[in-house]
N, C-alpha and C positions, 0 to 999 in steps of 0.2 A: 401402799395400795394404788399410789398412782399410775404404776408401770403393769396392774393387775384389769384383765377382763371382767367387769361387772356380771356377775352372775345371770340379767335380766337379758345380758344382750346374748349371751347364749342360749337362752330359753325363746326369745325374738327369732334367733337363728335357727334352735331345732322346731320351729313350729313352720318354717317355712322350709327347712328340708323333709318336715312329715308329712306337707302339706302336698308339696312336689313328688313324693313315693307313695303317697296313700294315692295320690289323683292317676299317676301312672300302673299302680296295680288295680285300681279300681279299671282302667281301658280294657288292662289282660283280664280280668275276672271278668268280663262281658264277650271278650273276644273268645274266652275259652269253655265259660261253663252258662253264663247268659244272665239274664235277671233272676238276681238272688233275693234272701230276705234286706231287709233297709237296712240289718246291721252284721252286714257280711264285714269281715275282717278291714275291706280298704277302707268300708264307711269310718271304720270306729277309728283308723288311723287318721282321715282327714277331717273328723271332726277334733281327735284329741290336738292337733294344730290348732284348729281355733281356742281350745281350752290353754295351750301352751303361751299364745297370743295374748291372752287375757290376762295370764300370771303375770305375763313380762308386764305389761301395759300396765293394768292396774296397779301394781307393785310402787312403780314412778308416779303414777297421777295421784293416787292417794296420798303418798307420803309427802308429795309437792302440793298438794290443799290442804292438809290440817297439822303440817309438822312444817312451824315456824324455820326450824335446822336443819331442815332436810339439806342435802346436799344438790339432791333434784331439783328444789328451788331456786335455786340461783339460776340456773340455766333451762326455763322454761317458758309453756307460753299459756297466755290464757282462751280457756274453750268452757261457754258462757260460765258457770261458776267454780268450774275446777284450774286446774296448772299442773302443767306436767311437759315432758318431753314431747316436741312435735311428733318424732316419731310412734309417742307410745300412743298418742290418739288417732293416729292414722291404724297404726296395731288394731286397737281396741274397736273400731270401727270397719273393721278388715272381719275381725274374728263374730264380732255380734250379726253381721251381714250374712258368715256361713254356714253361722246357725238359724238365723232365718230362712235359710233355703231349703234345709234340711225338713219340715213337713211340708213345704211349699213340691220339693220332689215327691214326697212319698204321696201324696196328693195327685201329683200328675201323672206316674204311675197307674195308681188305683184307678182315676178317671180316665185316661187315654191309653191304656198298658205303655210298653216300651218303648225306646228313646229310638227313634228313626235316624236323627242325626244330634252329632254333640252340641250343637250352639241350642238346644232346648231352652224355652224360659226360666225354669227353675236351675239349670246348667251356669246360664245366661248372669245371673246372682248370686249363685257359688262362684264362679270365674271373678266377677267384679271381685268380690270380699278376698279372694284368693291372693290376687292383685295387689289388692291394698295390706295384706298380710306382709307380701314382697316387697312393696313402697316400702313398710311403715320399718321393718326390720334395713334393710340398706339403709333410713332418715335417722334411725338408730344408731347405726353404726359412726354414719359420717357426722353425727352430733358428737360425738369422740370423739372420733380421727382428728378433726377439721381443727379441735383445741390442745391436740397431744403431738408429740412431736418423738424423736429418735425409734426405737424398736419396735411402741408400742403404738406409732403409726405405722409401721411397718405392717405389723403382725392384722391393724385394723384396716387397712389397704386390700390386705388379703381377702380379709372375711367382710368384705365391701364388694370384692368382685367377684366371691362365690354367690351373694345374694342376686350380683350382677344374672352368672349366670341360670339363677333359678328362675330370674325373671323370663328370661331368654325363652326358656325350658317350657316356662306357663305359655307366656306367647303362641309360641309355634303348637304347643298341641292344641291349643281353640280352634286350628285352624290345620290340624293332621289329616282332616278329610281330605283338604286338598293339596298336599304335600306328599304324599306316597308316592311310589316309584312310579307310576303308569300316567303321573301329571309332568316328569319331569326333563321332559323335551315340550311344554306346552307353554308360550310365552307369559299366561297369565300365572305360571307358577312362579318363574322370576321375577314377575313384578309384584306380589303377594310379598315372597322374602324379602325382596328390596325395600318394599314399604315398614317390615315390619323389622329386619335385625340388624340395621344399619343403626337404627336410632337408640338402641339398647348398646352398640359396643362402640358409640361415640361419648356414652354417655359415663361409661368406665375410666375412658381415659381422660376424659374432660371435668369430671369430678374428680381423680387423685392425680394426674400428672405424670403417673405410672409410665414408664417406654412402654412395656409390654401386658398392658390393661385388656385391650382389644383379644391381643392372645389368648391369653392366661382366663378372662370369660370364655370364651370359645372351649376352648382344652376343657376346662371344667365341665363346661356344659355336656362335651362327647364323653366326657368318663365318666357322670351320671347315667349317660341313655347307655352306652357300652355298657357296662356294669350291669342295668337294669337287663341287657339284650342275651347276655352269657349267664345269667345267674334265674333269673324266672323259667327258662325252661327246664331247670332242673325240679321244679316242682310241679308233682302231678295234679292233673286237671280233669274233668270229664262233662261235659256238654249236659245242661239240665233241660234245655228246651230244645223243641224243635223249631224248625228242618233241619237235621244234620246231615248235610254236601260233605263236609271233611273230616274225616277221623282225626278229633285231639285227644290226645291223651296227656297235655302239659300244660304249663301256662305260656299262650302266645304275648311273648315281648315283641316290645314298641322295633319299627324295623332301625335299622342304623342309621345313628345319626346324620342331619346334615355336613357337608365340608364347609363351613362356616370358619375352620381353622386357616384357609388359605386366604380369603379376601382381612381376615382380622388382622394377621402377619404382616401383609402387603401395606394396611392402613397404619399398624405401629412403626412400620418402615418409613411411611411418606411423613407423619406426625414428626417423627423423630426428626425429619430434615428440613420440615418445614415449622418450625414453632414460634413465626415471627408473623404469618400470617393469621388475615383476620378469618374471622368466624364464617360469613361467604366463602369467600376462597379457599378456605379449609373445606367448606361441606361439599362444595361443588367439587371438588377433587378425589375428595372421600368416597362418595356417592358415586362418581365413575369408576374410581379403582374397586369401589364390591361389584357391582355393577357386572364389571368385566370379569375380574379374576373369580366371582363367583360364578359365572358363567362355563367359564374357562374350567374348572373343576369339577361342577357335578355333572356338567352335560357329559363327558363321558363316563364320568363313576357311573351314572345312571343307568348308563348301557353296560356296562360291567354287573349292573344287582340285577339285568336282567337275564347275565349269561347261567350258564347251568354250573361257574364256577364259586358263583358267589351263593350256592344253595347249599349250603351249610352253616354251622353251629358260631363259625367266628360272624360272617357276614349278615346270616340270620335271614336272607332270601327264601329258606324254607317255608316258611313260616304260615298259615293261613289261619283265617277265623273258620268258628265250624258250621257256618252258615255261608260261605264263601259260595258266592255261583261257579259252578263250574265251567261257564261260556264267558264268564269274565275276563276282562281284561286283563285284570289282576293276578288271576290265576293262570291265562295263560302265558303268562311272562311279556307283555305286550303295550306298547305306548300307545296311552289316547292319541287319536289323526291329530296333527298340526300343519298349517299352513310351509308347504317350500318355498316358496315363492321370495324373489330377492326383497322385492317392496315389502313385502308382513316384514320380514327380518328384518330390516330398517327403522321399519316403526316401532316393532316390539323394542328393538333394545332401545331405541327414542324413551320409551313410557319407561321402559324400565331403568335407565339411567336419572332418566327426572324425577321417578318416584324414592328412588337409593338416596338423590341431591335433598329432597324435602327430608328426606327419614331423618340426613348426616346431620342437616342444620339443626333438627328438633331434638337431636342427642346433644351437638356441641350445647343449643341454650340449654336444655334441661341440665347439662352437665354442670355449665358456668353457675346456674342457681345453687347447684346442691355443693359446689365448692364455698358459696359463702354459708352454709349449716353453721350453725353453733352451737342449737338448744331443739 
C-alpha cells in the first residue's frame, strides 16, 4: 500500500476539478441562457465538490480522533478537539464555507435579481471556500509527497501541480472581467496578472524542486480552459432572459487561455541555472523575466484574437454573451484607449515589474513552507 494513492486524496482532487468545471460552466450557463433555477446543472456540480471535499476531509479527521490506529494519527495535527491531516481541515472548511454561500446566493438573488458583476458578496464566499478547497487538496497531496520518495513522489508531484494549476484557474477567473481581450494592451491588465500568477507558479517549483513545475502548471492550466473552449460549444443553448443583442444558440466558452506558458518556461529556464541563489535574488529575477516575456507574448496574441482570423472554433474569438452591447468594445473587436506616451510606458512596466518581484517572492516563501509539509 505504500507505493498506492490513498483513495481520500483522489476524492480531495475530484472535488477540486468539479469544483473548477462546475464554476466554469456555471459562467457559460449565464453567458448563454442567463439566470436559471438555483439548481440548474453547474450548481449541483459545484456544490457536489463541496460534498466530495467533506468525504475526503472527514474520512482523515474522524478516524484520526477516535481510532487510537488510525494510520491518520501519526501524521496529524490538532484543531480544538479533533486530529487529522492539515490538509483535511483546511478541506473541510473550504467545503462547509460553499455551502454556506449557497442560500446566502439564492437570497441575494431573490432580493436584488442578477449578478451585475462576479466579485458579488455571496460570490465573494464561494470564491474563498473554493480556494480553500484548492489549499486544502494540494496541503493533501504534499503531506505525502513530502514523506514518500521514488515513483510514488513522482506520480504525487504531478497531481501537486495539477492542483497547482486549478488554483491558477480559480484565481484568474475572480478576476475574468478584467482580463478579456479588449483590457489587453491596457497596463493595468499586466499588472493584475503580475500580481496574481507569478506567485501561484513560484510556488510549484519551490514546493517540489520539479525543473519544469512552472511549465507543466501553466500547460495544464491552458488544456483545462482549451478543453472547456472546444467542447461547450458543442452543446446547445438558448437565451431565457432578456435583452437579447446576440443570437446564441450554444454554450459560450470561457475565451482562450492566457500565454502564461511563455513567461513559466523562461522562469524553469532561469531556476534551473540559478539554484544557488537566494530567495530575493530569485524573485527579483523571476518577477522581471514574467514581467517581460509575458508581455512580450500576449501583447501581440492580443492583437491576433482581435483579427477576423482568430474568429473561429479553435481560437473561440467568435464567441459573444447574448446580452452583449452591440457598440461594445468587445463586440466590435476593439482595445480599451491606453496611454502612448514613452513616460506611461515606463512606468507601467516600473509597476508591473515590482508588482511580478512581490507576487515571485510570496510564491518562493509560500513555496519554501509547503516544502516542509509532513502531516
Amino acid at each position: 500500500m505504500n507505493g498506492v494513492i490513498p483513495w481520500y486524496l483522489w476524492c480531495a482532487l475530484g472535488a477540486s476539478t468539479t469544483v473548477q468545471l462546475g464554476v466554469q460552466w456555471d459562467i457559460a450557463w449565464h453567458r448563454s441562457i442567463g439566470r436559471d433555477t438555483f439548481w440548474s446543472p453547474p450548481h449541483v456540480a459545484i456544490y457536489l465538490a463541496a460534498v466530495l471535499a467533506a468525504v475526503a476531509s472527514a474520512s482523515q479527521i474522524l478516524s484520526a480522533s477516535f481510532r487510537a490506529t488510525s494510520p491518520a494519527r501519526a501524521n496529524s495535527v490538532r484543531v480544538l478537539w479533533f486530529r487529522g491531516p492539515l490538509g483535511a481541515f483546511i478541506t473541510a472548511w473550504g467545503g462547509l464555507t460553499m455551502l454556506a454561500s449557497a442560500p446566502f446566493d439564492d437570497w441575494w438573488h431573490n432580493a436584488y435579481g442578477l449578478d451585475v458583476k462576479i466579485l458579488s458578496p455571496p460570490h465573494v464566499v464561494l470564491a474563498v471556500g473554493i480556494l480553500a478547497i484548492h489549499l486544502g487538496a494540494a496541503i493533501f497531496v504534499l503531506g505525502k509527497r513530502n514523506g514518500a520518495g521514488g515513483d510514488l513522489q513522482r506520480r504525487l508531484t504531478l497531481l501537486f501541480l495539477y492542483v497547482q494549476a486549478m488554483i491558477l484557474l480559480a484565481v484568474m477567473t475572480l478576476f475574468m472581467e478584467k482580463t478579456v481581450r479588449v483590457f489587453m494592451h491596457r497596463a493595468a491588465f499586466f499588472a493584475l496578472v503580475s500580481a496574481l500568477a507569478p506567485v501561484i507558479l513560484c510556488t510549484s517549483w519551490r514546493a517540489t524542486g520539479h525543473r519544469w513545475a512552472a511549465t507543466i502548471t501553466a500547460l495544464l492550466y491552458s488544456a483545462f480552459l482549451l478543453a472547456l473552449l472546444w467542447i461547450f460549444p458543442l452543446f446547445p443553448a438558448q437565451p431565457k432572459l432578456g435583452p437579447v443583442t446576440v443570437a446564441v444558440t450554444q454554450l459560450i466558452p470561457p475565451e482562450f487561455p492566457l500565454l502564461f506558458l511563455v513567461p513559466a518556461l523562461m522562469m524553469d529556464l532561469l531556476w534551473s541555472r540559478t539554484p544557488q541563489w537566494g530567495r530575493a535574488r530569485q524573485a527579483l529575477a523571476s518577477g522581471i523575466v514574467f514581467a517581460a516575456t509575458f508581455f512580450v507574448a500576449q501583447w501581440p496574441f492580443a492583437t491576433f484574437l482581435m483579427s477576423p482570423a482568430a474568429r473561429n472554433h479553435f481560437f473561440g474569438a467568435k464567441y459573444f454573451d447574448y446580452n452583449t452591447p452591440l457598440s461594445s468594445f468587445y463586440f466590435r473587436y476593439l482595445f480599451l484607449p491606453h496611454d502612448h506616451s514613452l513616460v506611461a510606458f515606463v512606468a507601467a512596466a516600473a509597476r508591473v515589474a515590482l508588482l511580478g518581484i512581490i507576487s515571485a517572492w510570496a510564491g518562493l516563501a509560500c513555496g519554501d513552507w509547503m516544502r516542509r509539509i509532513r502531516r
